[in-house]
Residue frames relative to the residue before (quaternion, step in Angstrom):
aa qw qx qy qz dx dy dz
X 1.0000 0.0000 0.0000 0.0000 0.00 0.00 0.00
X 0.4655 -0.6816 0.4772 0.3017 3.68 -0.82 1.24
X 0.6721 -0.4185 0.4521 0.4108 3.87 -1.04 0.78
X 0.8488 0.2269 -0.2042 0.4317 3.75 -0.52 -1.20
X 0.5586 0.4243 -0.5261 0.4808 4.06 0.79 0.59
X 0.5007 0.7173 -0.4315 0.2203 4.01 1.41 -0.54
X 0.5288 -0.5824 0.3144 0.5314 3.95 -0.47 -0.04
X 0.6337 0.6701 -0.1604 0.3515 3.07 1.37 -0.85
X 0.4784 0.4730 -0.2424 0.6990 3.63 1.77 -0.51
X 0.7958 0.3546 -0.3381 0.3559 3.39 -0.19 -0.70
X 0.6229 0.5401 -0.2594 0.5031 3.58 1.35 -0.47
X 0.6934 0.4594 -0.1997 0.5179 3.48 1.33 -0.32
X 0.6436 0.6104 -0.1947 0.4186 3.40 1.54 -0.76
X 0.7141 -0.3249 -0.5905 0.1892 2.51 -1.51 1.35
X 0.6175 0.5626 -0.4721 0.2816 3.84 0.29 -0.78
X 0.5561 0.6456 -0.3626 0.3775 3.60 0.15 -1.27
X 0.7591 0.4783 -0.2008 0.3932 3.28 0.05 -1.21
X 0.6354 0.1653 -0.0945 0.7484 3.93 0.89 -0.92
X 0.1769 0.7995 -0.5665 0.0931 4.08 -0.01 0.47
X 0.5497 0.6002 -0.3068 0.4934 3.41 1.48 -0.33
X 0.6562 0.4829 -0.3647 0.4507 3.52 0.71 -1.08
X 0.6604 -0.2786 -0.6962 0.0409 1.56 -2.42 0.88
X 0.5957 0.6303 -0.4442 0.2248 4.09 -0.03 -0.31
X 0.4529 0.5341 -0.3706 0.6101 3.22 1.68 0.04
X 0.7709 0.3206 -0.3168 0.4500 3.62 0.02 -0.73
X 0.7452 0.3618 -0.2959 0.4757 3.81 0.77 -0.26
X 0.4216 0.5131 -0.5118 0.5450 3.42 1.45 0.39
X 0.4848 0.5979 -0.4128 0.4870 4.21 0.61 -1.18
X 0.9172 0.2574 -0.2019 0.2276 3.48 -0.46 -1.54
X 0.4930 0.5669 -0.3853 0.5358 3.46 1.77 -1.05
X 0.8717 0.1158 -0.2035 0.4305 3.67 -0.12 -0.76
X 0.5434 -0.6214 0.4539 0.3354 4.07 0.94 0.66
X 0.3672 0.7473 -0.5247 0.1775 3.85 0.76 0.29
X 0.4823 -0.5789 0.4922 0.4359 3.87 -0.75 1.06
X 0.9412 -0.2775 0.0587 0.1836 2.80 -2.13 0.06
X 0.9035 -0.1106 -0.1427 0.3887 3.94 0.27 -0.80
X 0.0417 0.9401 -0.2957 0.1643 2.87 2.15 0.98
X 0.5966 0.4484 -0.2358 0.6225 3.45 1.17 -1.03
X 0.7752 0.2627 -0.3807 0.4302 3.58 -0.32 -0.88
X 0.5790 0.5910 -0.3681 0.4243 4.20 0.82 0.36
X 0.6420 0.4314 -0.3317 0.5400 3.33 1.47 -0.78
X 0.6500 0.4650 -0.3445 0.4926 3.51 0.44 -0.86
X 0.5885 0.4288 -0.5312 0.4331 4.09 0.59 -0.17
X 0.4892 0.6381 -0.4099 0.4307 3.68 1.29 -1.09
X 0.7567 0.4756 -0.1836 0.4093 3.04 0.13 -1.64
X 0.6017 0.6217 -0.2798 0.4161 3.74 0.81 -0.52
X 0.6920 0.4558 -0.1799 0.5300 3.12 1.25 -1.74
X 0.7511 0.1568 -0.3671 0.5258 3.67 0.82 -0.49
X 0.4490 0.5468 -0.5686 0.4195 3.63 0.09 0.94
X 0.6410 0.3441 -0.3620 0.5828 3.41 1.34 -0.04
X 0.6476 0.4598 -0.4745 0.3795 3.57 0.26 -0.18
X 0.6466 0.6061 -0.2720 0.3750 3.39 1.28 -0.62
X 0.4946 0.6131 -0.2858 0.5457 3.25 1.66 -0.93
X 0.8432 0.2255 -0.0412 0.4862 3.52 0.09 -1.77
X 0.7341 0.3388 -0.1171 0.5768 4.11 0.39 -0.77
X 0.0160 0.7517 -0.6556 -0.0705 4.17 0.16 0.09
X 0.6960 0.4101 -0.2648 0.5266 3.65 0.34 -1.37
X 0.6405 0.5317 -0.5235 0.1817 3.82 0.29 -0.38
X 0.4773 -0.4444 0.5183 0.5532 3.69 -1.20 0.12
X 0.5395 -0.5093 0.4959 0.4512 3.83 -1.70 0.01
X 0.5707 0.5628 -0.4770 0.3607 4.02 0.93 -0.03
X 0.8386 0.3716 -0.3552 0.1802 3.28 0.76 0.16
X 0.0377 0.7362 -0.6203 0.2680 3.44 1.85 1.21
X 0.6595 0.2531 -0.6005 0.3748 4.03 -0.46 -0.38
X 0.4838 0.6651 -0.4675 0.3240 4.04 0.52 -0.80
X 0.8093 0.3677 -0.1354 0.4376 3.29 0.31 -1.57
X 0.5509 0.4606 -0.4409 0.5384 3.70 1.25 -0.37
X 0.9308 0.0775 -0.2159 0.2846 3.38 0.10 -0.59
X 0.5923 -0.6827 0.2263 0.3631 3.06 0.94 2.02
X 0.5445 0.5807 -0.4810 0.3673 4.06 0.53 1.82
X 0.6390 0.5353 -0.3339 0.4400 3.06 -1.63 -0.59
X 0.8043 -0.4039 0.3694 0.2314 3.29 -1.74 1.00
X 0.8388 0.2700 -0.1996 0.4285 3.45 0.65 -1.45
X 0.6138 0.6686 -0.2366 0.3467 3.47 1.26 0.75
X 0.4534 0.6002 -0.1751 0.6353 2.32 2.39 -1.03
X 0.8108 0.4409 -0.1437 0.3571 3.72 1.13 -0.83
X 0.4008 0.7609 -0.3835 0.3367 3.07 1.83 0.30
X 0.4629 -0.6384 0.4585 0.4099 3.34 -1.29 0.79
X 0.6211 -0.3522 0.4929 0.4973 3.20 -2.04 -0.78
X 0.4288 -0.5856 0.6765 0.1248 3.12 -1.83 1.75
X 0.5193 -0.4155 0.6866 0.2935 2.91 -2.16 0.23
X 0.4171 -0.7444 0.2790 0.4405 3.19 -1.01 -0.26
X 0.1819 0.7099 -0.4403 0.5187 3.21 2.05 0.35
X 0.6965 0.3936 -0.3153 0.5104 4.25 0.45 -0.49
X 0.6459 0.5910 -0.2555 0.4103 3.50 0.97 -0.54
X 0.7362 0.3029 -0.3089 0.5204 3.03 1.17 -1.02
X 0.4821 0.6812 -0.3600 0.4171 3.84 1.03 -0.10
X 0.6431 0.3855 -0.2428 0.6156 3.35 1.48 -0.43
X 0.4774 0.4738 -0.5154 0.5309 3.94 0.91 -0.23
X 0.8272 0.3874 -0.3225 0.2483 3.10 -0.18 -1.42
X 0.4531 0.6687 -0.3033 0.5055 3.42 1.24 -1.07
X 0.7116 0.4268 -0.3549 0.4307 3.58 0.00 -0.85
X 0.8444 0.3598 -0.2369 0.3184 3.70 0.88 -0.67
X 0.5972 0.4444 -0.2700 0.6108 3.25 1.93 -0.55
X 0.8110 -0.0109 -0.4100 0.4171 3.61 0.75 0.64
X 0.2562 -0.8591 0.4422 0.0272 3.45 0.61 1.16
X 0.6106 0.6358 -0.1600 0.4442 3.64 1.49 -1.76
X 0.7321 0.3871 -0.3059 0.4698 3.69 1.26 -0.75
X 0.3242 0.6139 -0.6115 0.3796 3.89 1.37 -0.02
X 0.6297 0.5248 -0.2789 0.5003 3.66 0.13 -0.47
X 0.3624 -0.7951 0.4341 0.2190 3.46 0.02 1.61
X 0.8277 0.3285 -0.3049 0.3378 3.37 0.43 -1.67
X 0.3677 0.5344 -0.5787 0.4943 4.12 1.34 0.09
X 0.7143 0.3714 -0.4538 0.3820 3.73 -0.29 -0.53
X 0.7395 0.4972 -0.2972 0.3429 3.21 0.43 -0.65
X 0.5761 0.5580 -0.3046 0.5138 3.52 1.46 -0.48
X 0.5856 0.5201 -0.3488 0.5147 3.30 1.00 -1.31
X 0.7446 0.4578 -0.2710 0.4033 3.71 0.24 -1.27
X 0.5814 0.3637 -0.3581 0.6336 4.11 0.82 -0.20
X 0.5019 0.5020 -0.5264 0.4680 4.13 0.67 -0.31
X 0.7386 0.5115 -0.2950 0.3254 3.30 0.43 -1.86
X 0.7284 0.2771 -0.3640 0.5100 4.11 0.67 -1.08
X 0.4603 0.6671 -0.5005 0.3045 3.51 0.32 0.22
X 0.5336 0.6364 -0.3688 0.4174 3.68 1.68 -1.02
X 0.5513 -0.5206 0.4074 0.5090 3.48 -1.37 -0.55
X 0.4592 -0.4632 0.5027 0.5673 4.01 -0.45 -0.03
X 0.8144 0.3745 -0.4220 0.1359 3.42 0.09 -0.20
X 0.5342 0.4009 -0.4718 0.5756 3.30 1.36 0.97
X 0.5846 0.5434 -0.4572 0.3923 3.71 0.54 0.10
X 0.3156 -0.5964 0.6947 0.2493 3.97 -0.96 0.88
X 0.7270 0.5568 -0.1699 0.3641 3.44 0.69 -1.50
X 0.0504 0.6000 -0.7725 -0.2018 3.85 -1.42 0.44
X 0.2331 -0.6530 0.6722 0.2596 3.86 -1.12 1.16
X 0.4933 0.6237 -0.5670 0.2148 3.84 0.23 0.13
X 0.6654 0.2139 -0.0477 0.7136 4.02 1.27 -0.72
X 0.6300 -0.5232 0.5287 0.2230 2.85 -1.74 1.30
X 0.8579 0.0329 -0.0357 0.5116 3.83 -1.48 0.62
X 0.5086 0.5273 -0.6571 0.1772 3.52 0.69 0.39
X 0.0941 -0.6569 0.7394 0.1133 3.81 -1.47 0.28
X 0.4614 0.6821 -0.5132 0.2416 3.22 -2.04 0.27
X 0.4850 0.7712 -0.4124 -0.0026 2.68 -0.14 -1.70
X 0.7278 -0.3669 0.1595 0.5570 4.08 0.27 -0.57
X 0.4456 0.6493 -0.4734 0.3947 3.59 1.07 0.77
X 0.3395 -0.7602 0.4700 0.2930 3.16 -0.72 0.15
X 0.7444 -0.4835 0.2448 0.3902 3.25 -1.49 0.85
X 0.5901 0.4759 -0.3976 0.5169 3.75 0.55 -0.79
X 0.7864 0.1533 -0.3639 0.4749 3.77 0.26 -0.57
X 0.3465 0.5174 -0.5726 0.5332 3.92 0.21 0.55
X 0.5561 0.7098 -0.2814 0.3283 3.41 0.27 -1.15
X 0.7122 0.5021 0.0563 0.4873 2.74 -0.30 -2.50
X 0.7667 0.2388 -0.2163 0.5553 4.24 0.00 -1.37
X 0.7333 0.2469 -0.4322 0.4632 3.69 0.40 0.04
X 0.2311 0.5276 -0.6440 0.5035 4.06 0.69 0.77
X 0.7502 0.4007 -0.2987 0.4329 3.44 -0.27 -2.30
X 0.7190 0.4251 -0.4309 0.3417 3.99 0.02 -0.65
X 0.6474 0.5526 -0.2957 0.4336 3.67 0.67 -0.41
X 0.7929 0.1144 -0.3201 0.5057 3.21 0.84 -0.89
X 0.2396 0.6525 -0.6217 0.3611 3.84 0.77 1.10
X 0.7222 0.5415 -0.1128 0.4153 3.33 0.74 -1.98
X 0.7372 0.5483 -0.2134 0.3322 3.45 0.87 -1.14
């Protein structure tokens, strides 16, 4: 059976796959960021938009845990909805690269390295958000995370 007839392709196809655009490309030009810088923060930002969603109390190091359904603070998760369930399917495939502890962890020292003023996210405290964006754009990137996830 050809890849894009699989359930899996078709469930990923067409949005999923480019979910970042356009706010990735108008994140690049508004703030001049090199090449796939933007479409990396917003995966960051994705992964802890899911920990926030499904883990609040967790530290942000433990998105590989929760992707790959371990580790203490997984074992200790409450009861999802299933609207959280499917945020974790999908999650698992649009960030697949962060199941891999020490990639998250690079990505996540990449991410506080930015300026706060492109970061919604602080990864230093569980579920914190904010940081020097403003609510309308918080807003706006946590729309784009939901219907990534959804």
């Amino acid at each position: 059976m050809p890849l894009s007839n699989t359930p899996l392709a078709r469930q990923l196809s067409p949005f999923p796959l480019h979910w970042q655009e356009p706010l990735a490309t108008q994140l690049r030009f508004q703030h001049e960021l090199p090449g796939q810088l933007a479409n990396r923060l917003l995966n960051v930002e994705l992964g802890l938009f899911l920990l926030a969603e499904l883990l609040p109390l967790a530290p942000p190091q433990a998105l590989p845990n929760l992707l790959n359904g371990e580790g203490l603070v997984y074992g200790e998760r409450p009861v999802w909805k299933p609207r959280q369930h499917r945020y974790l399917n999908r999650a698992r495939a649009l960030l697949a690269p962060y199941q891999d502890r020490s990639v998250w962890l690079m990505a996540l020292a990449r991410y506080d390295a930015l300026p706060t003023s492109l970061r919604a996210f602080c990864s230093q405290s569980p579920g914190s958000c904010g940081s020097e964006v403003s609510r309308s754009i918080f807003r706006s990137r946590e729309e784009l995370f939901r219907k990534a996830l959804a």
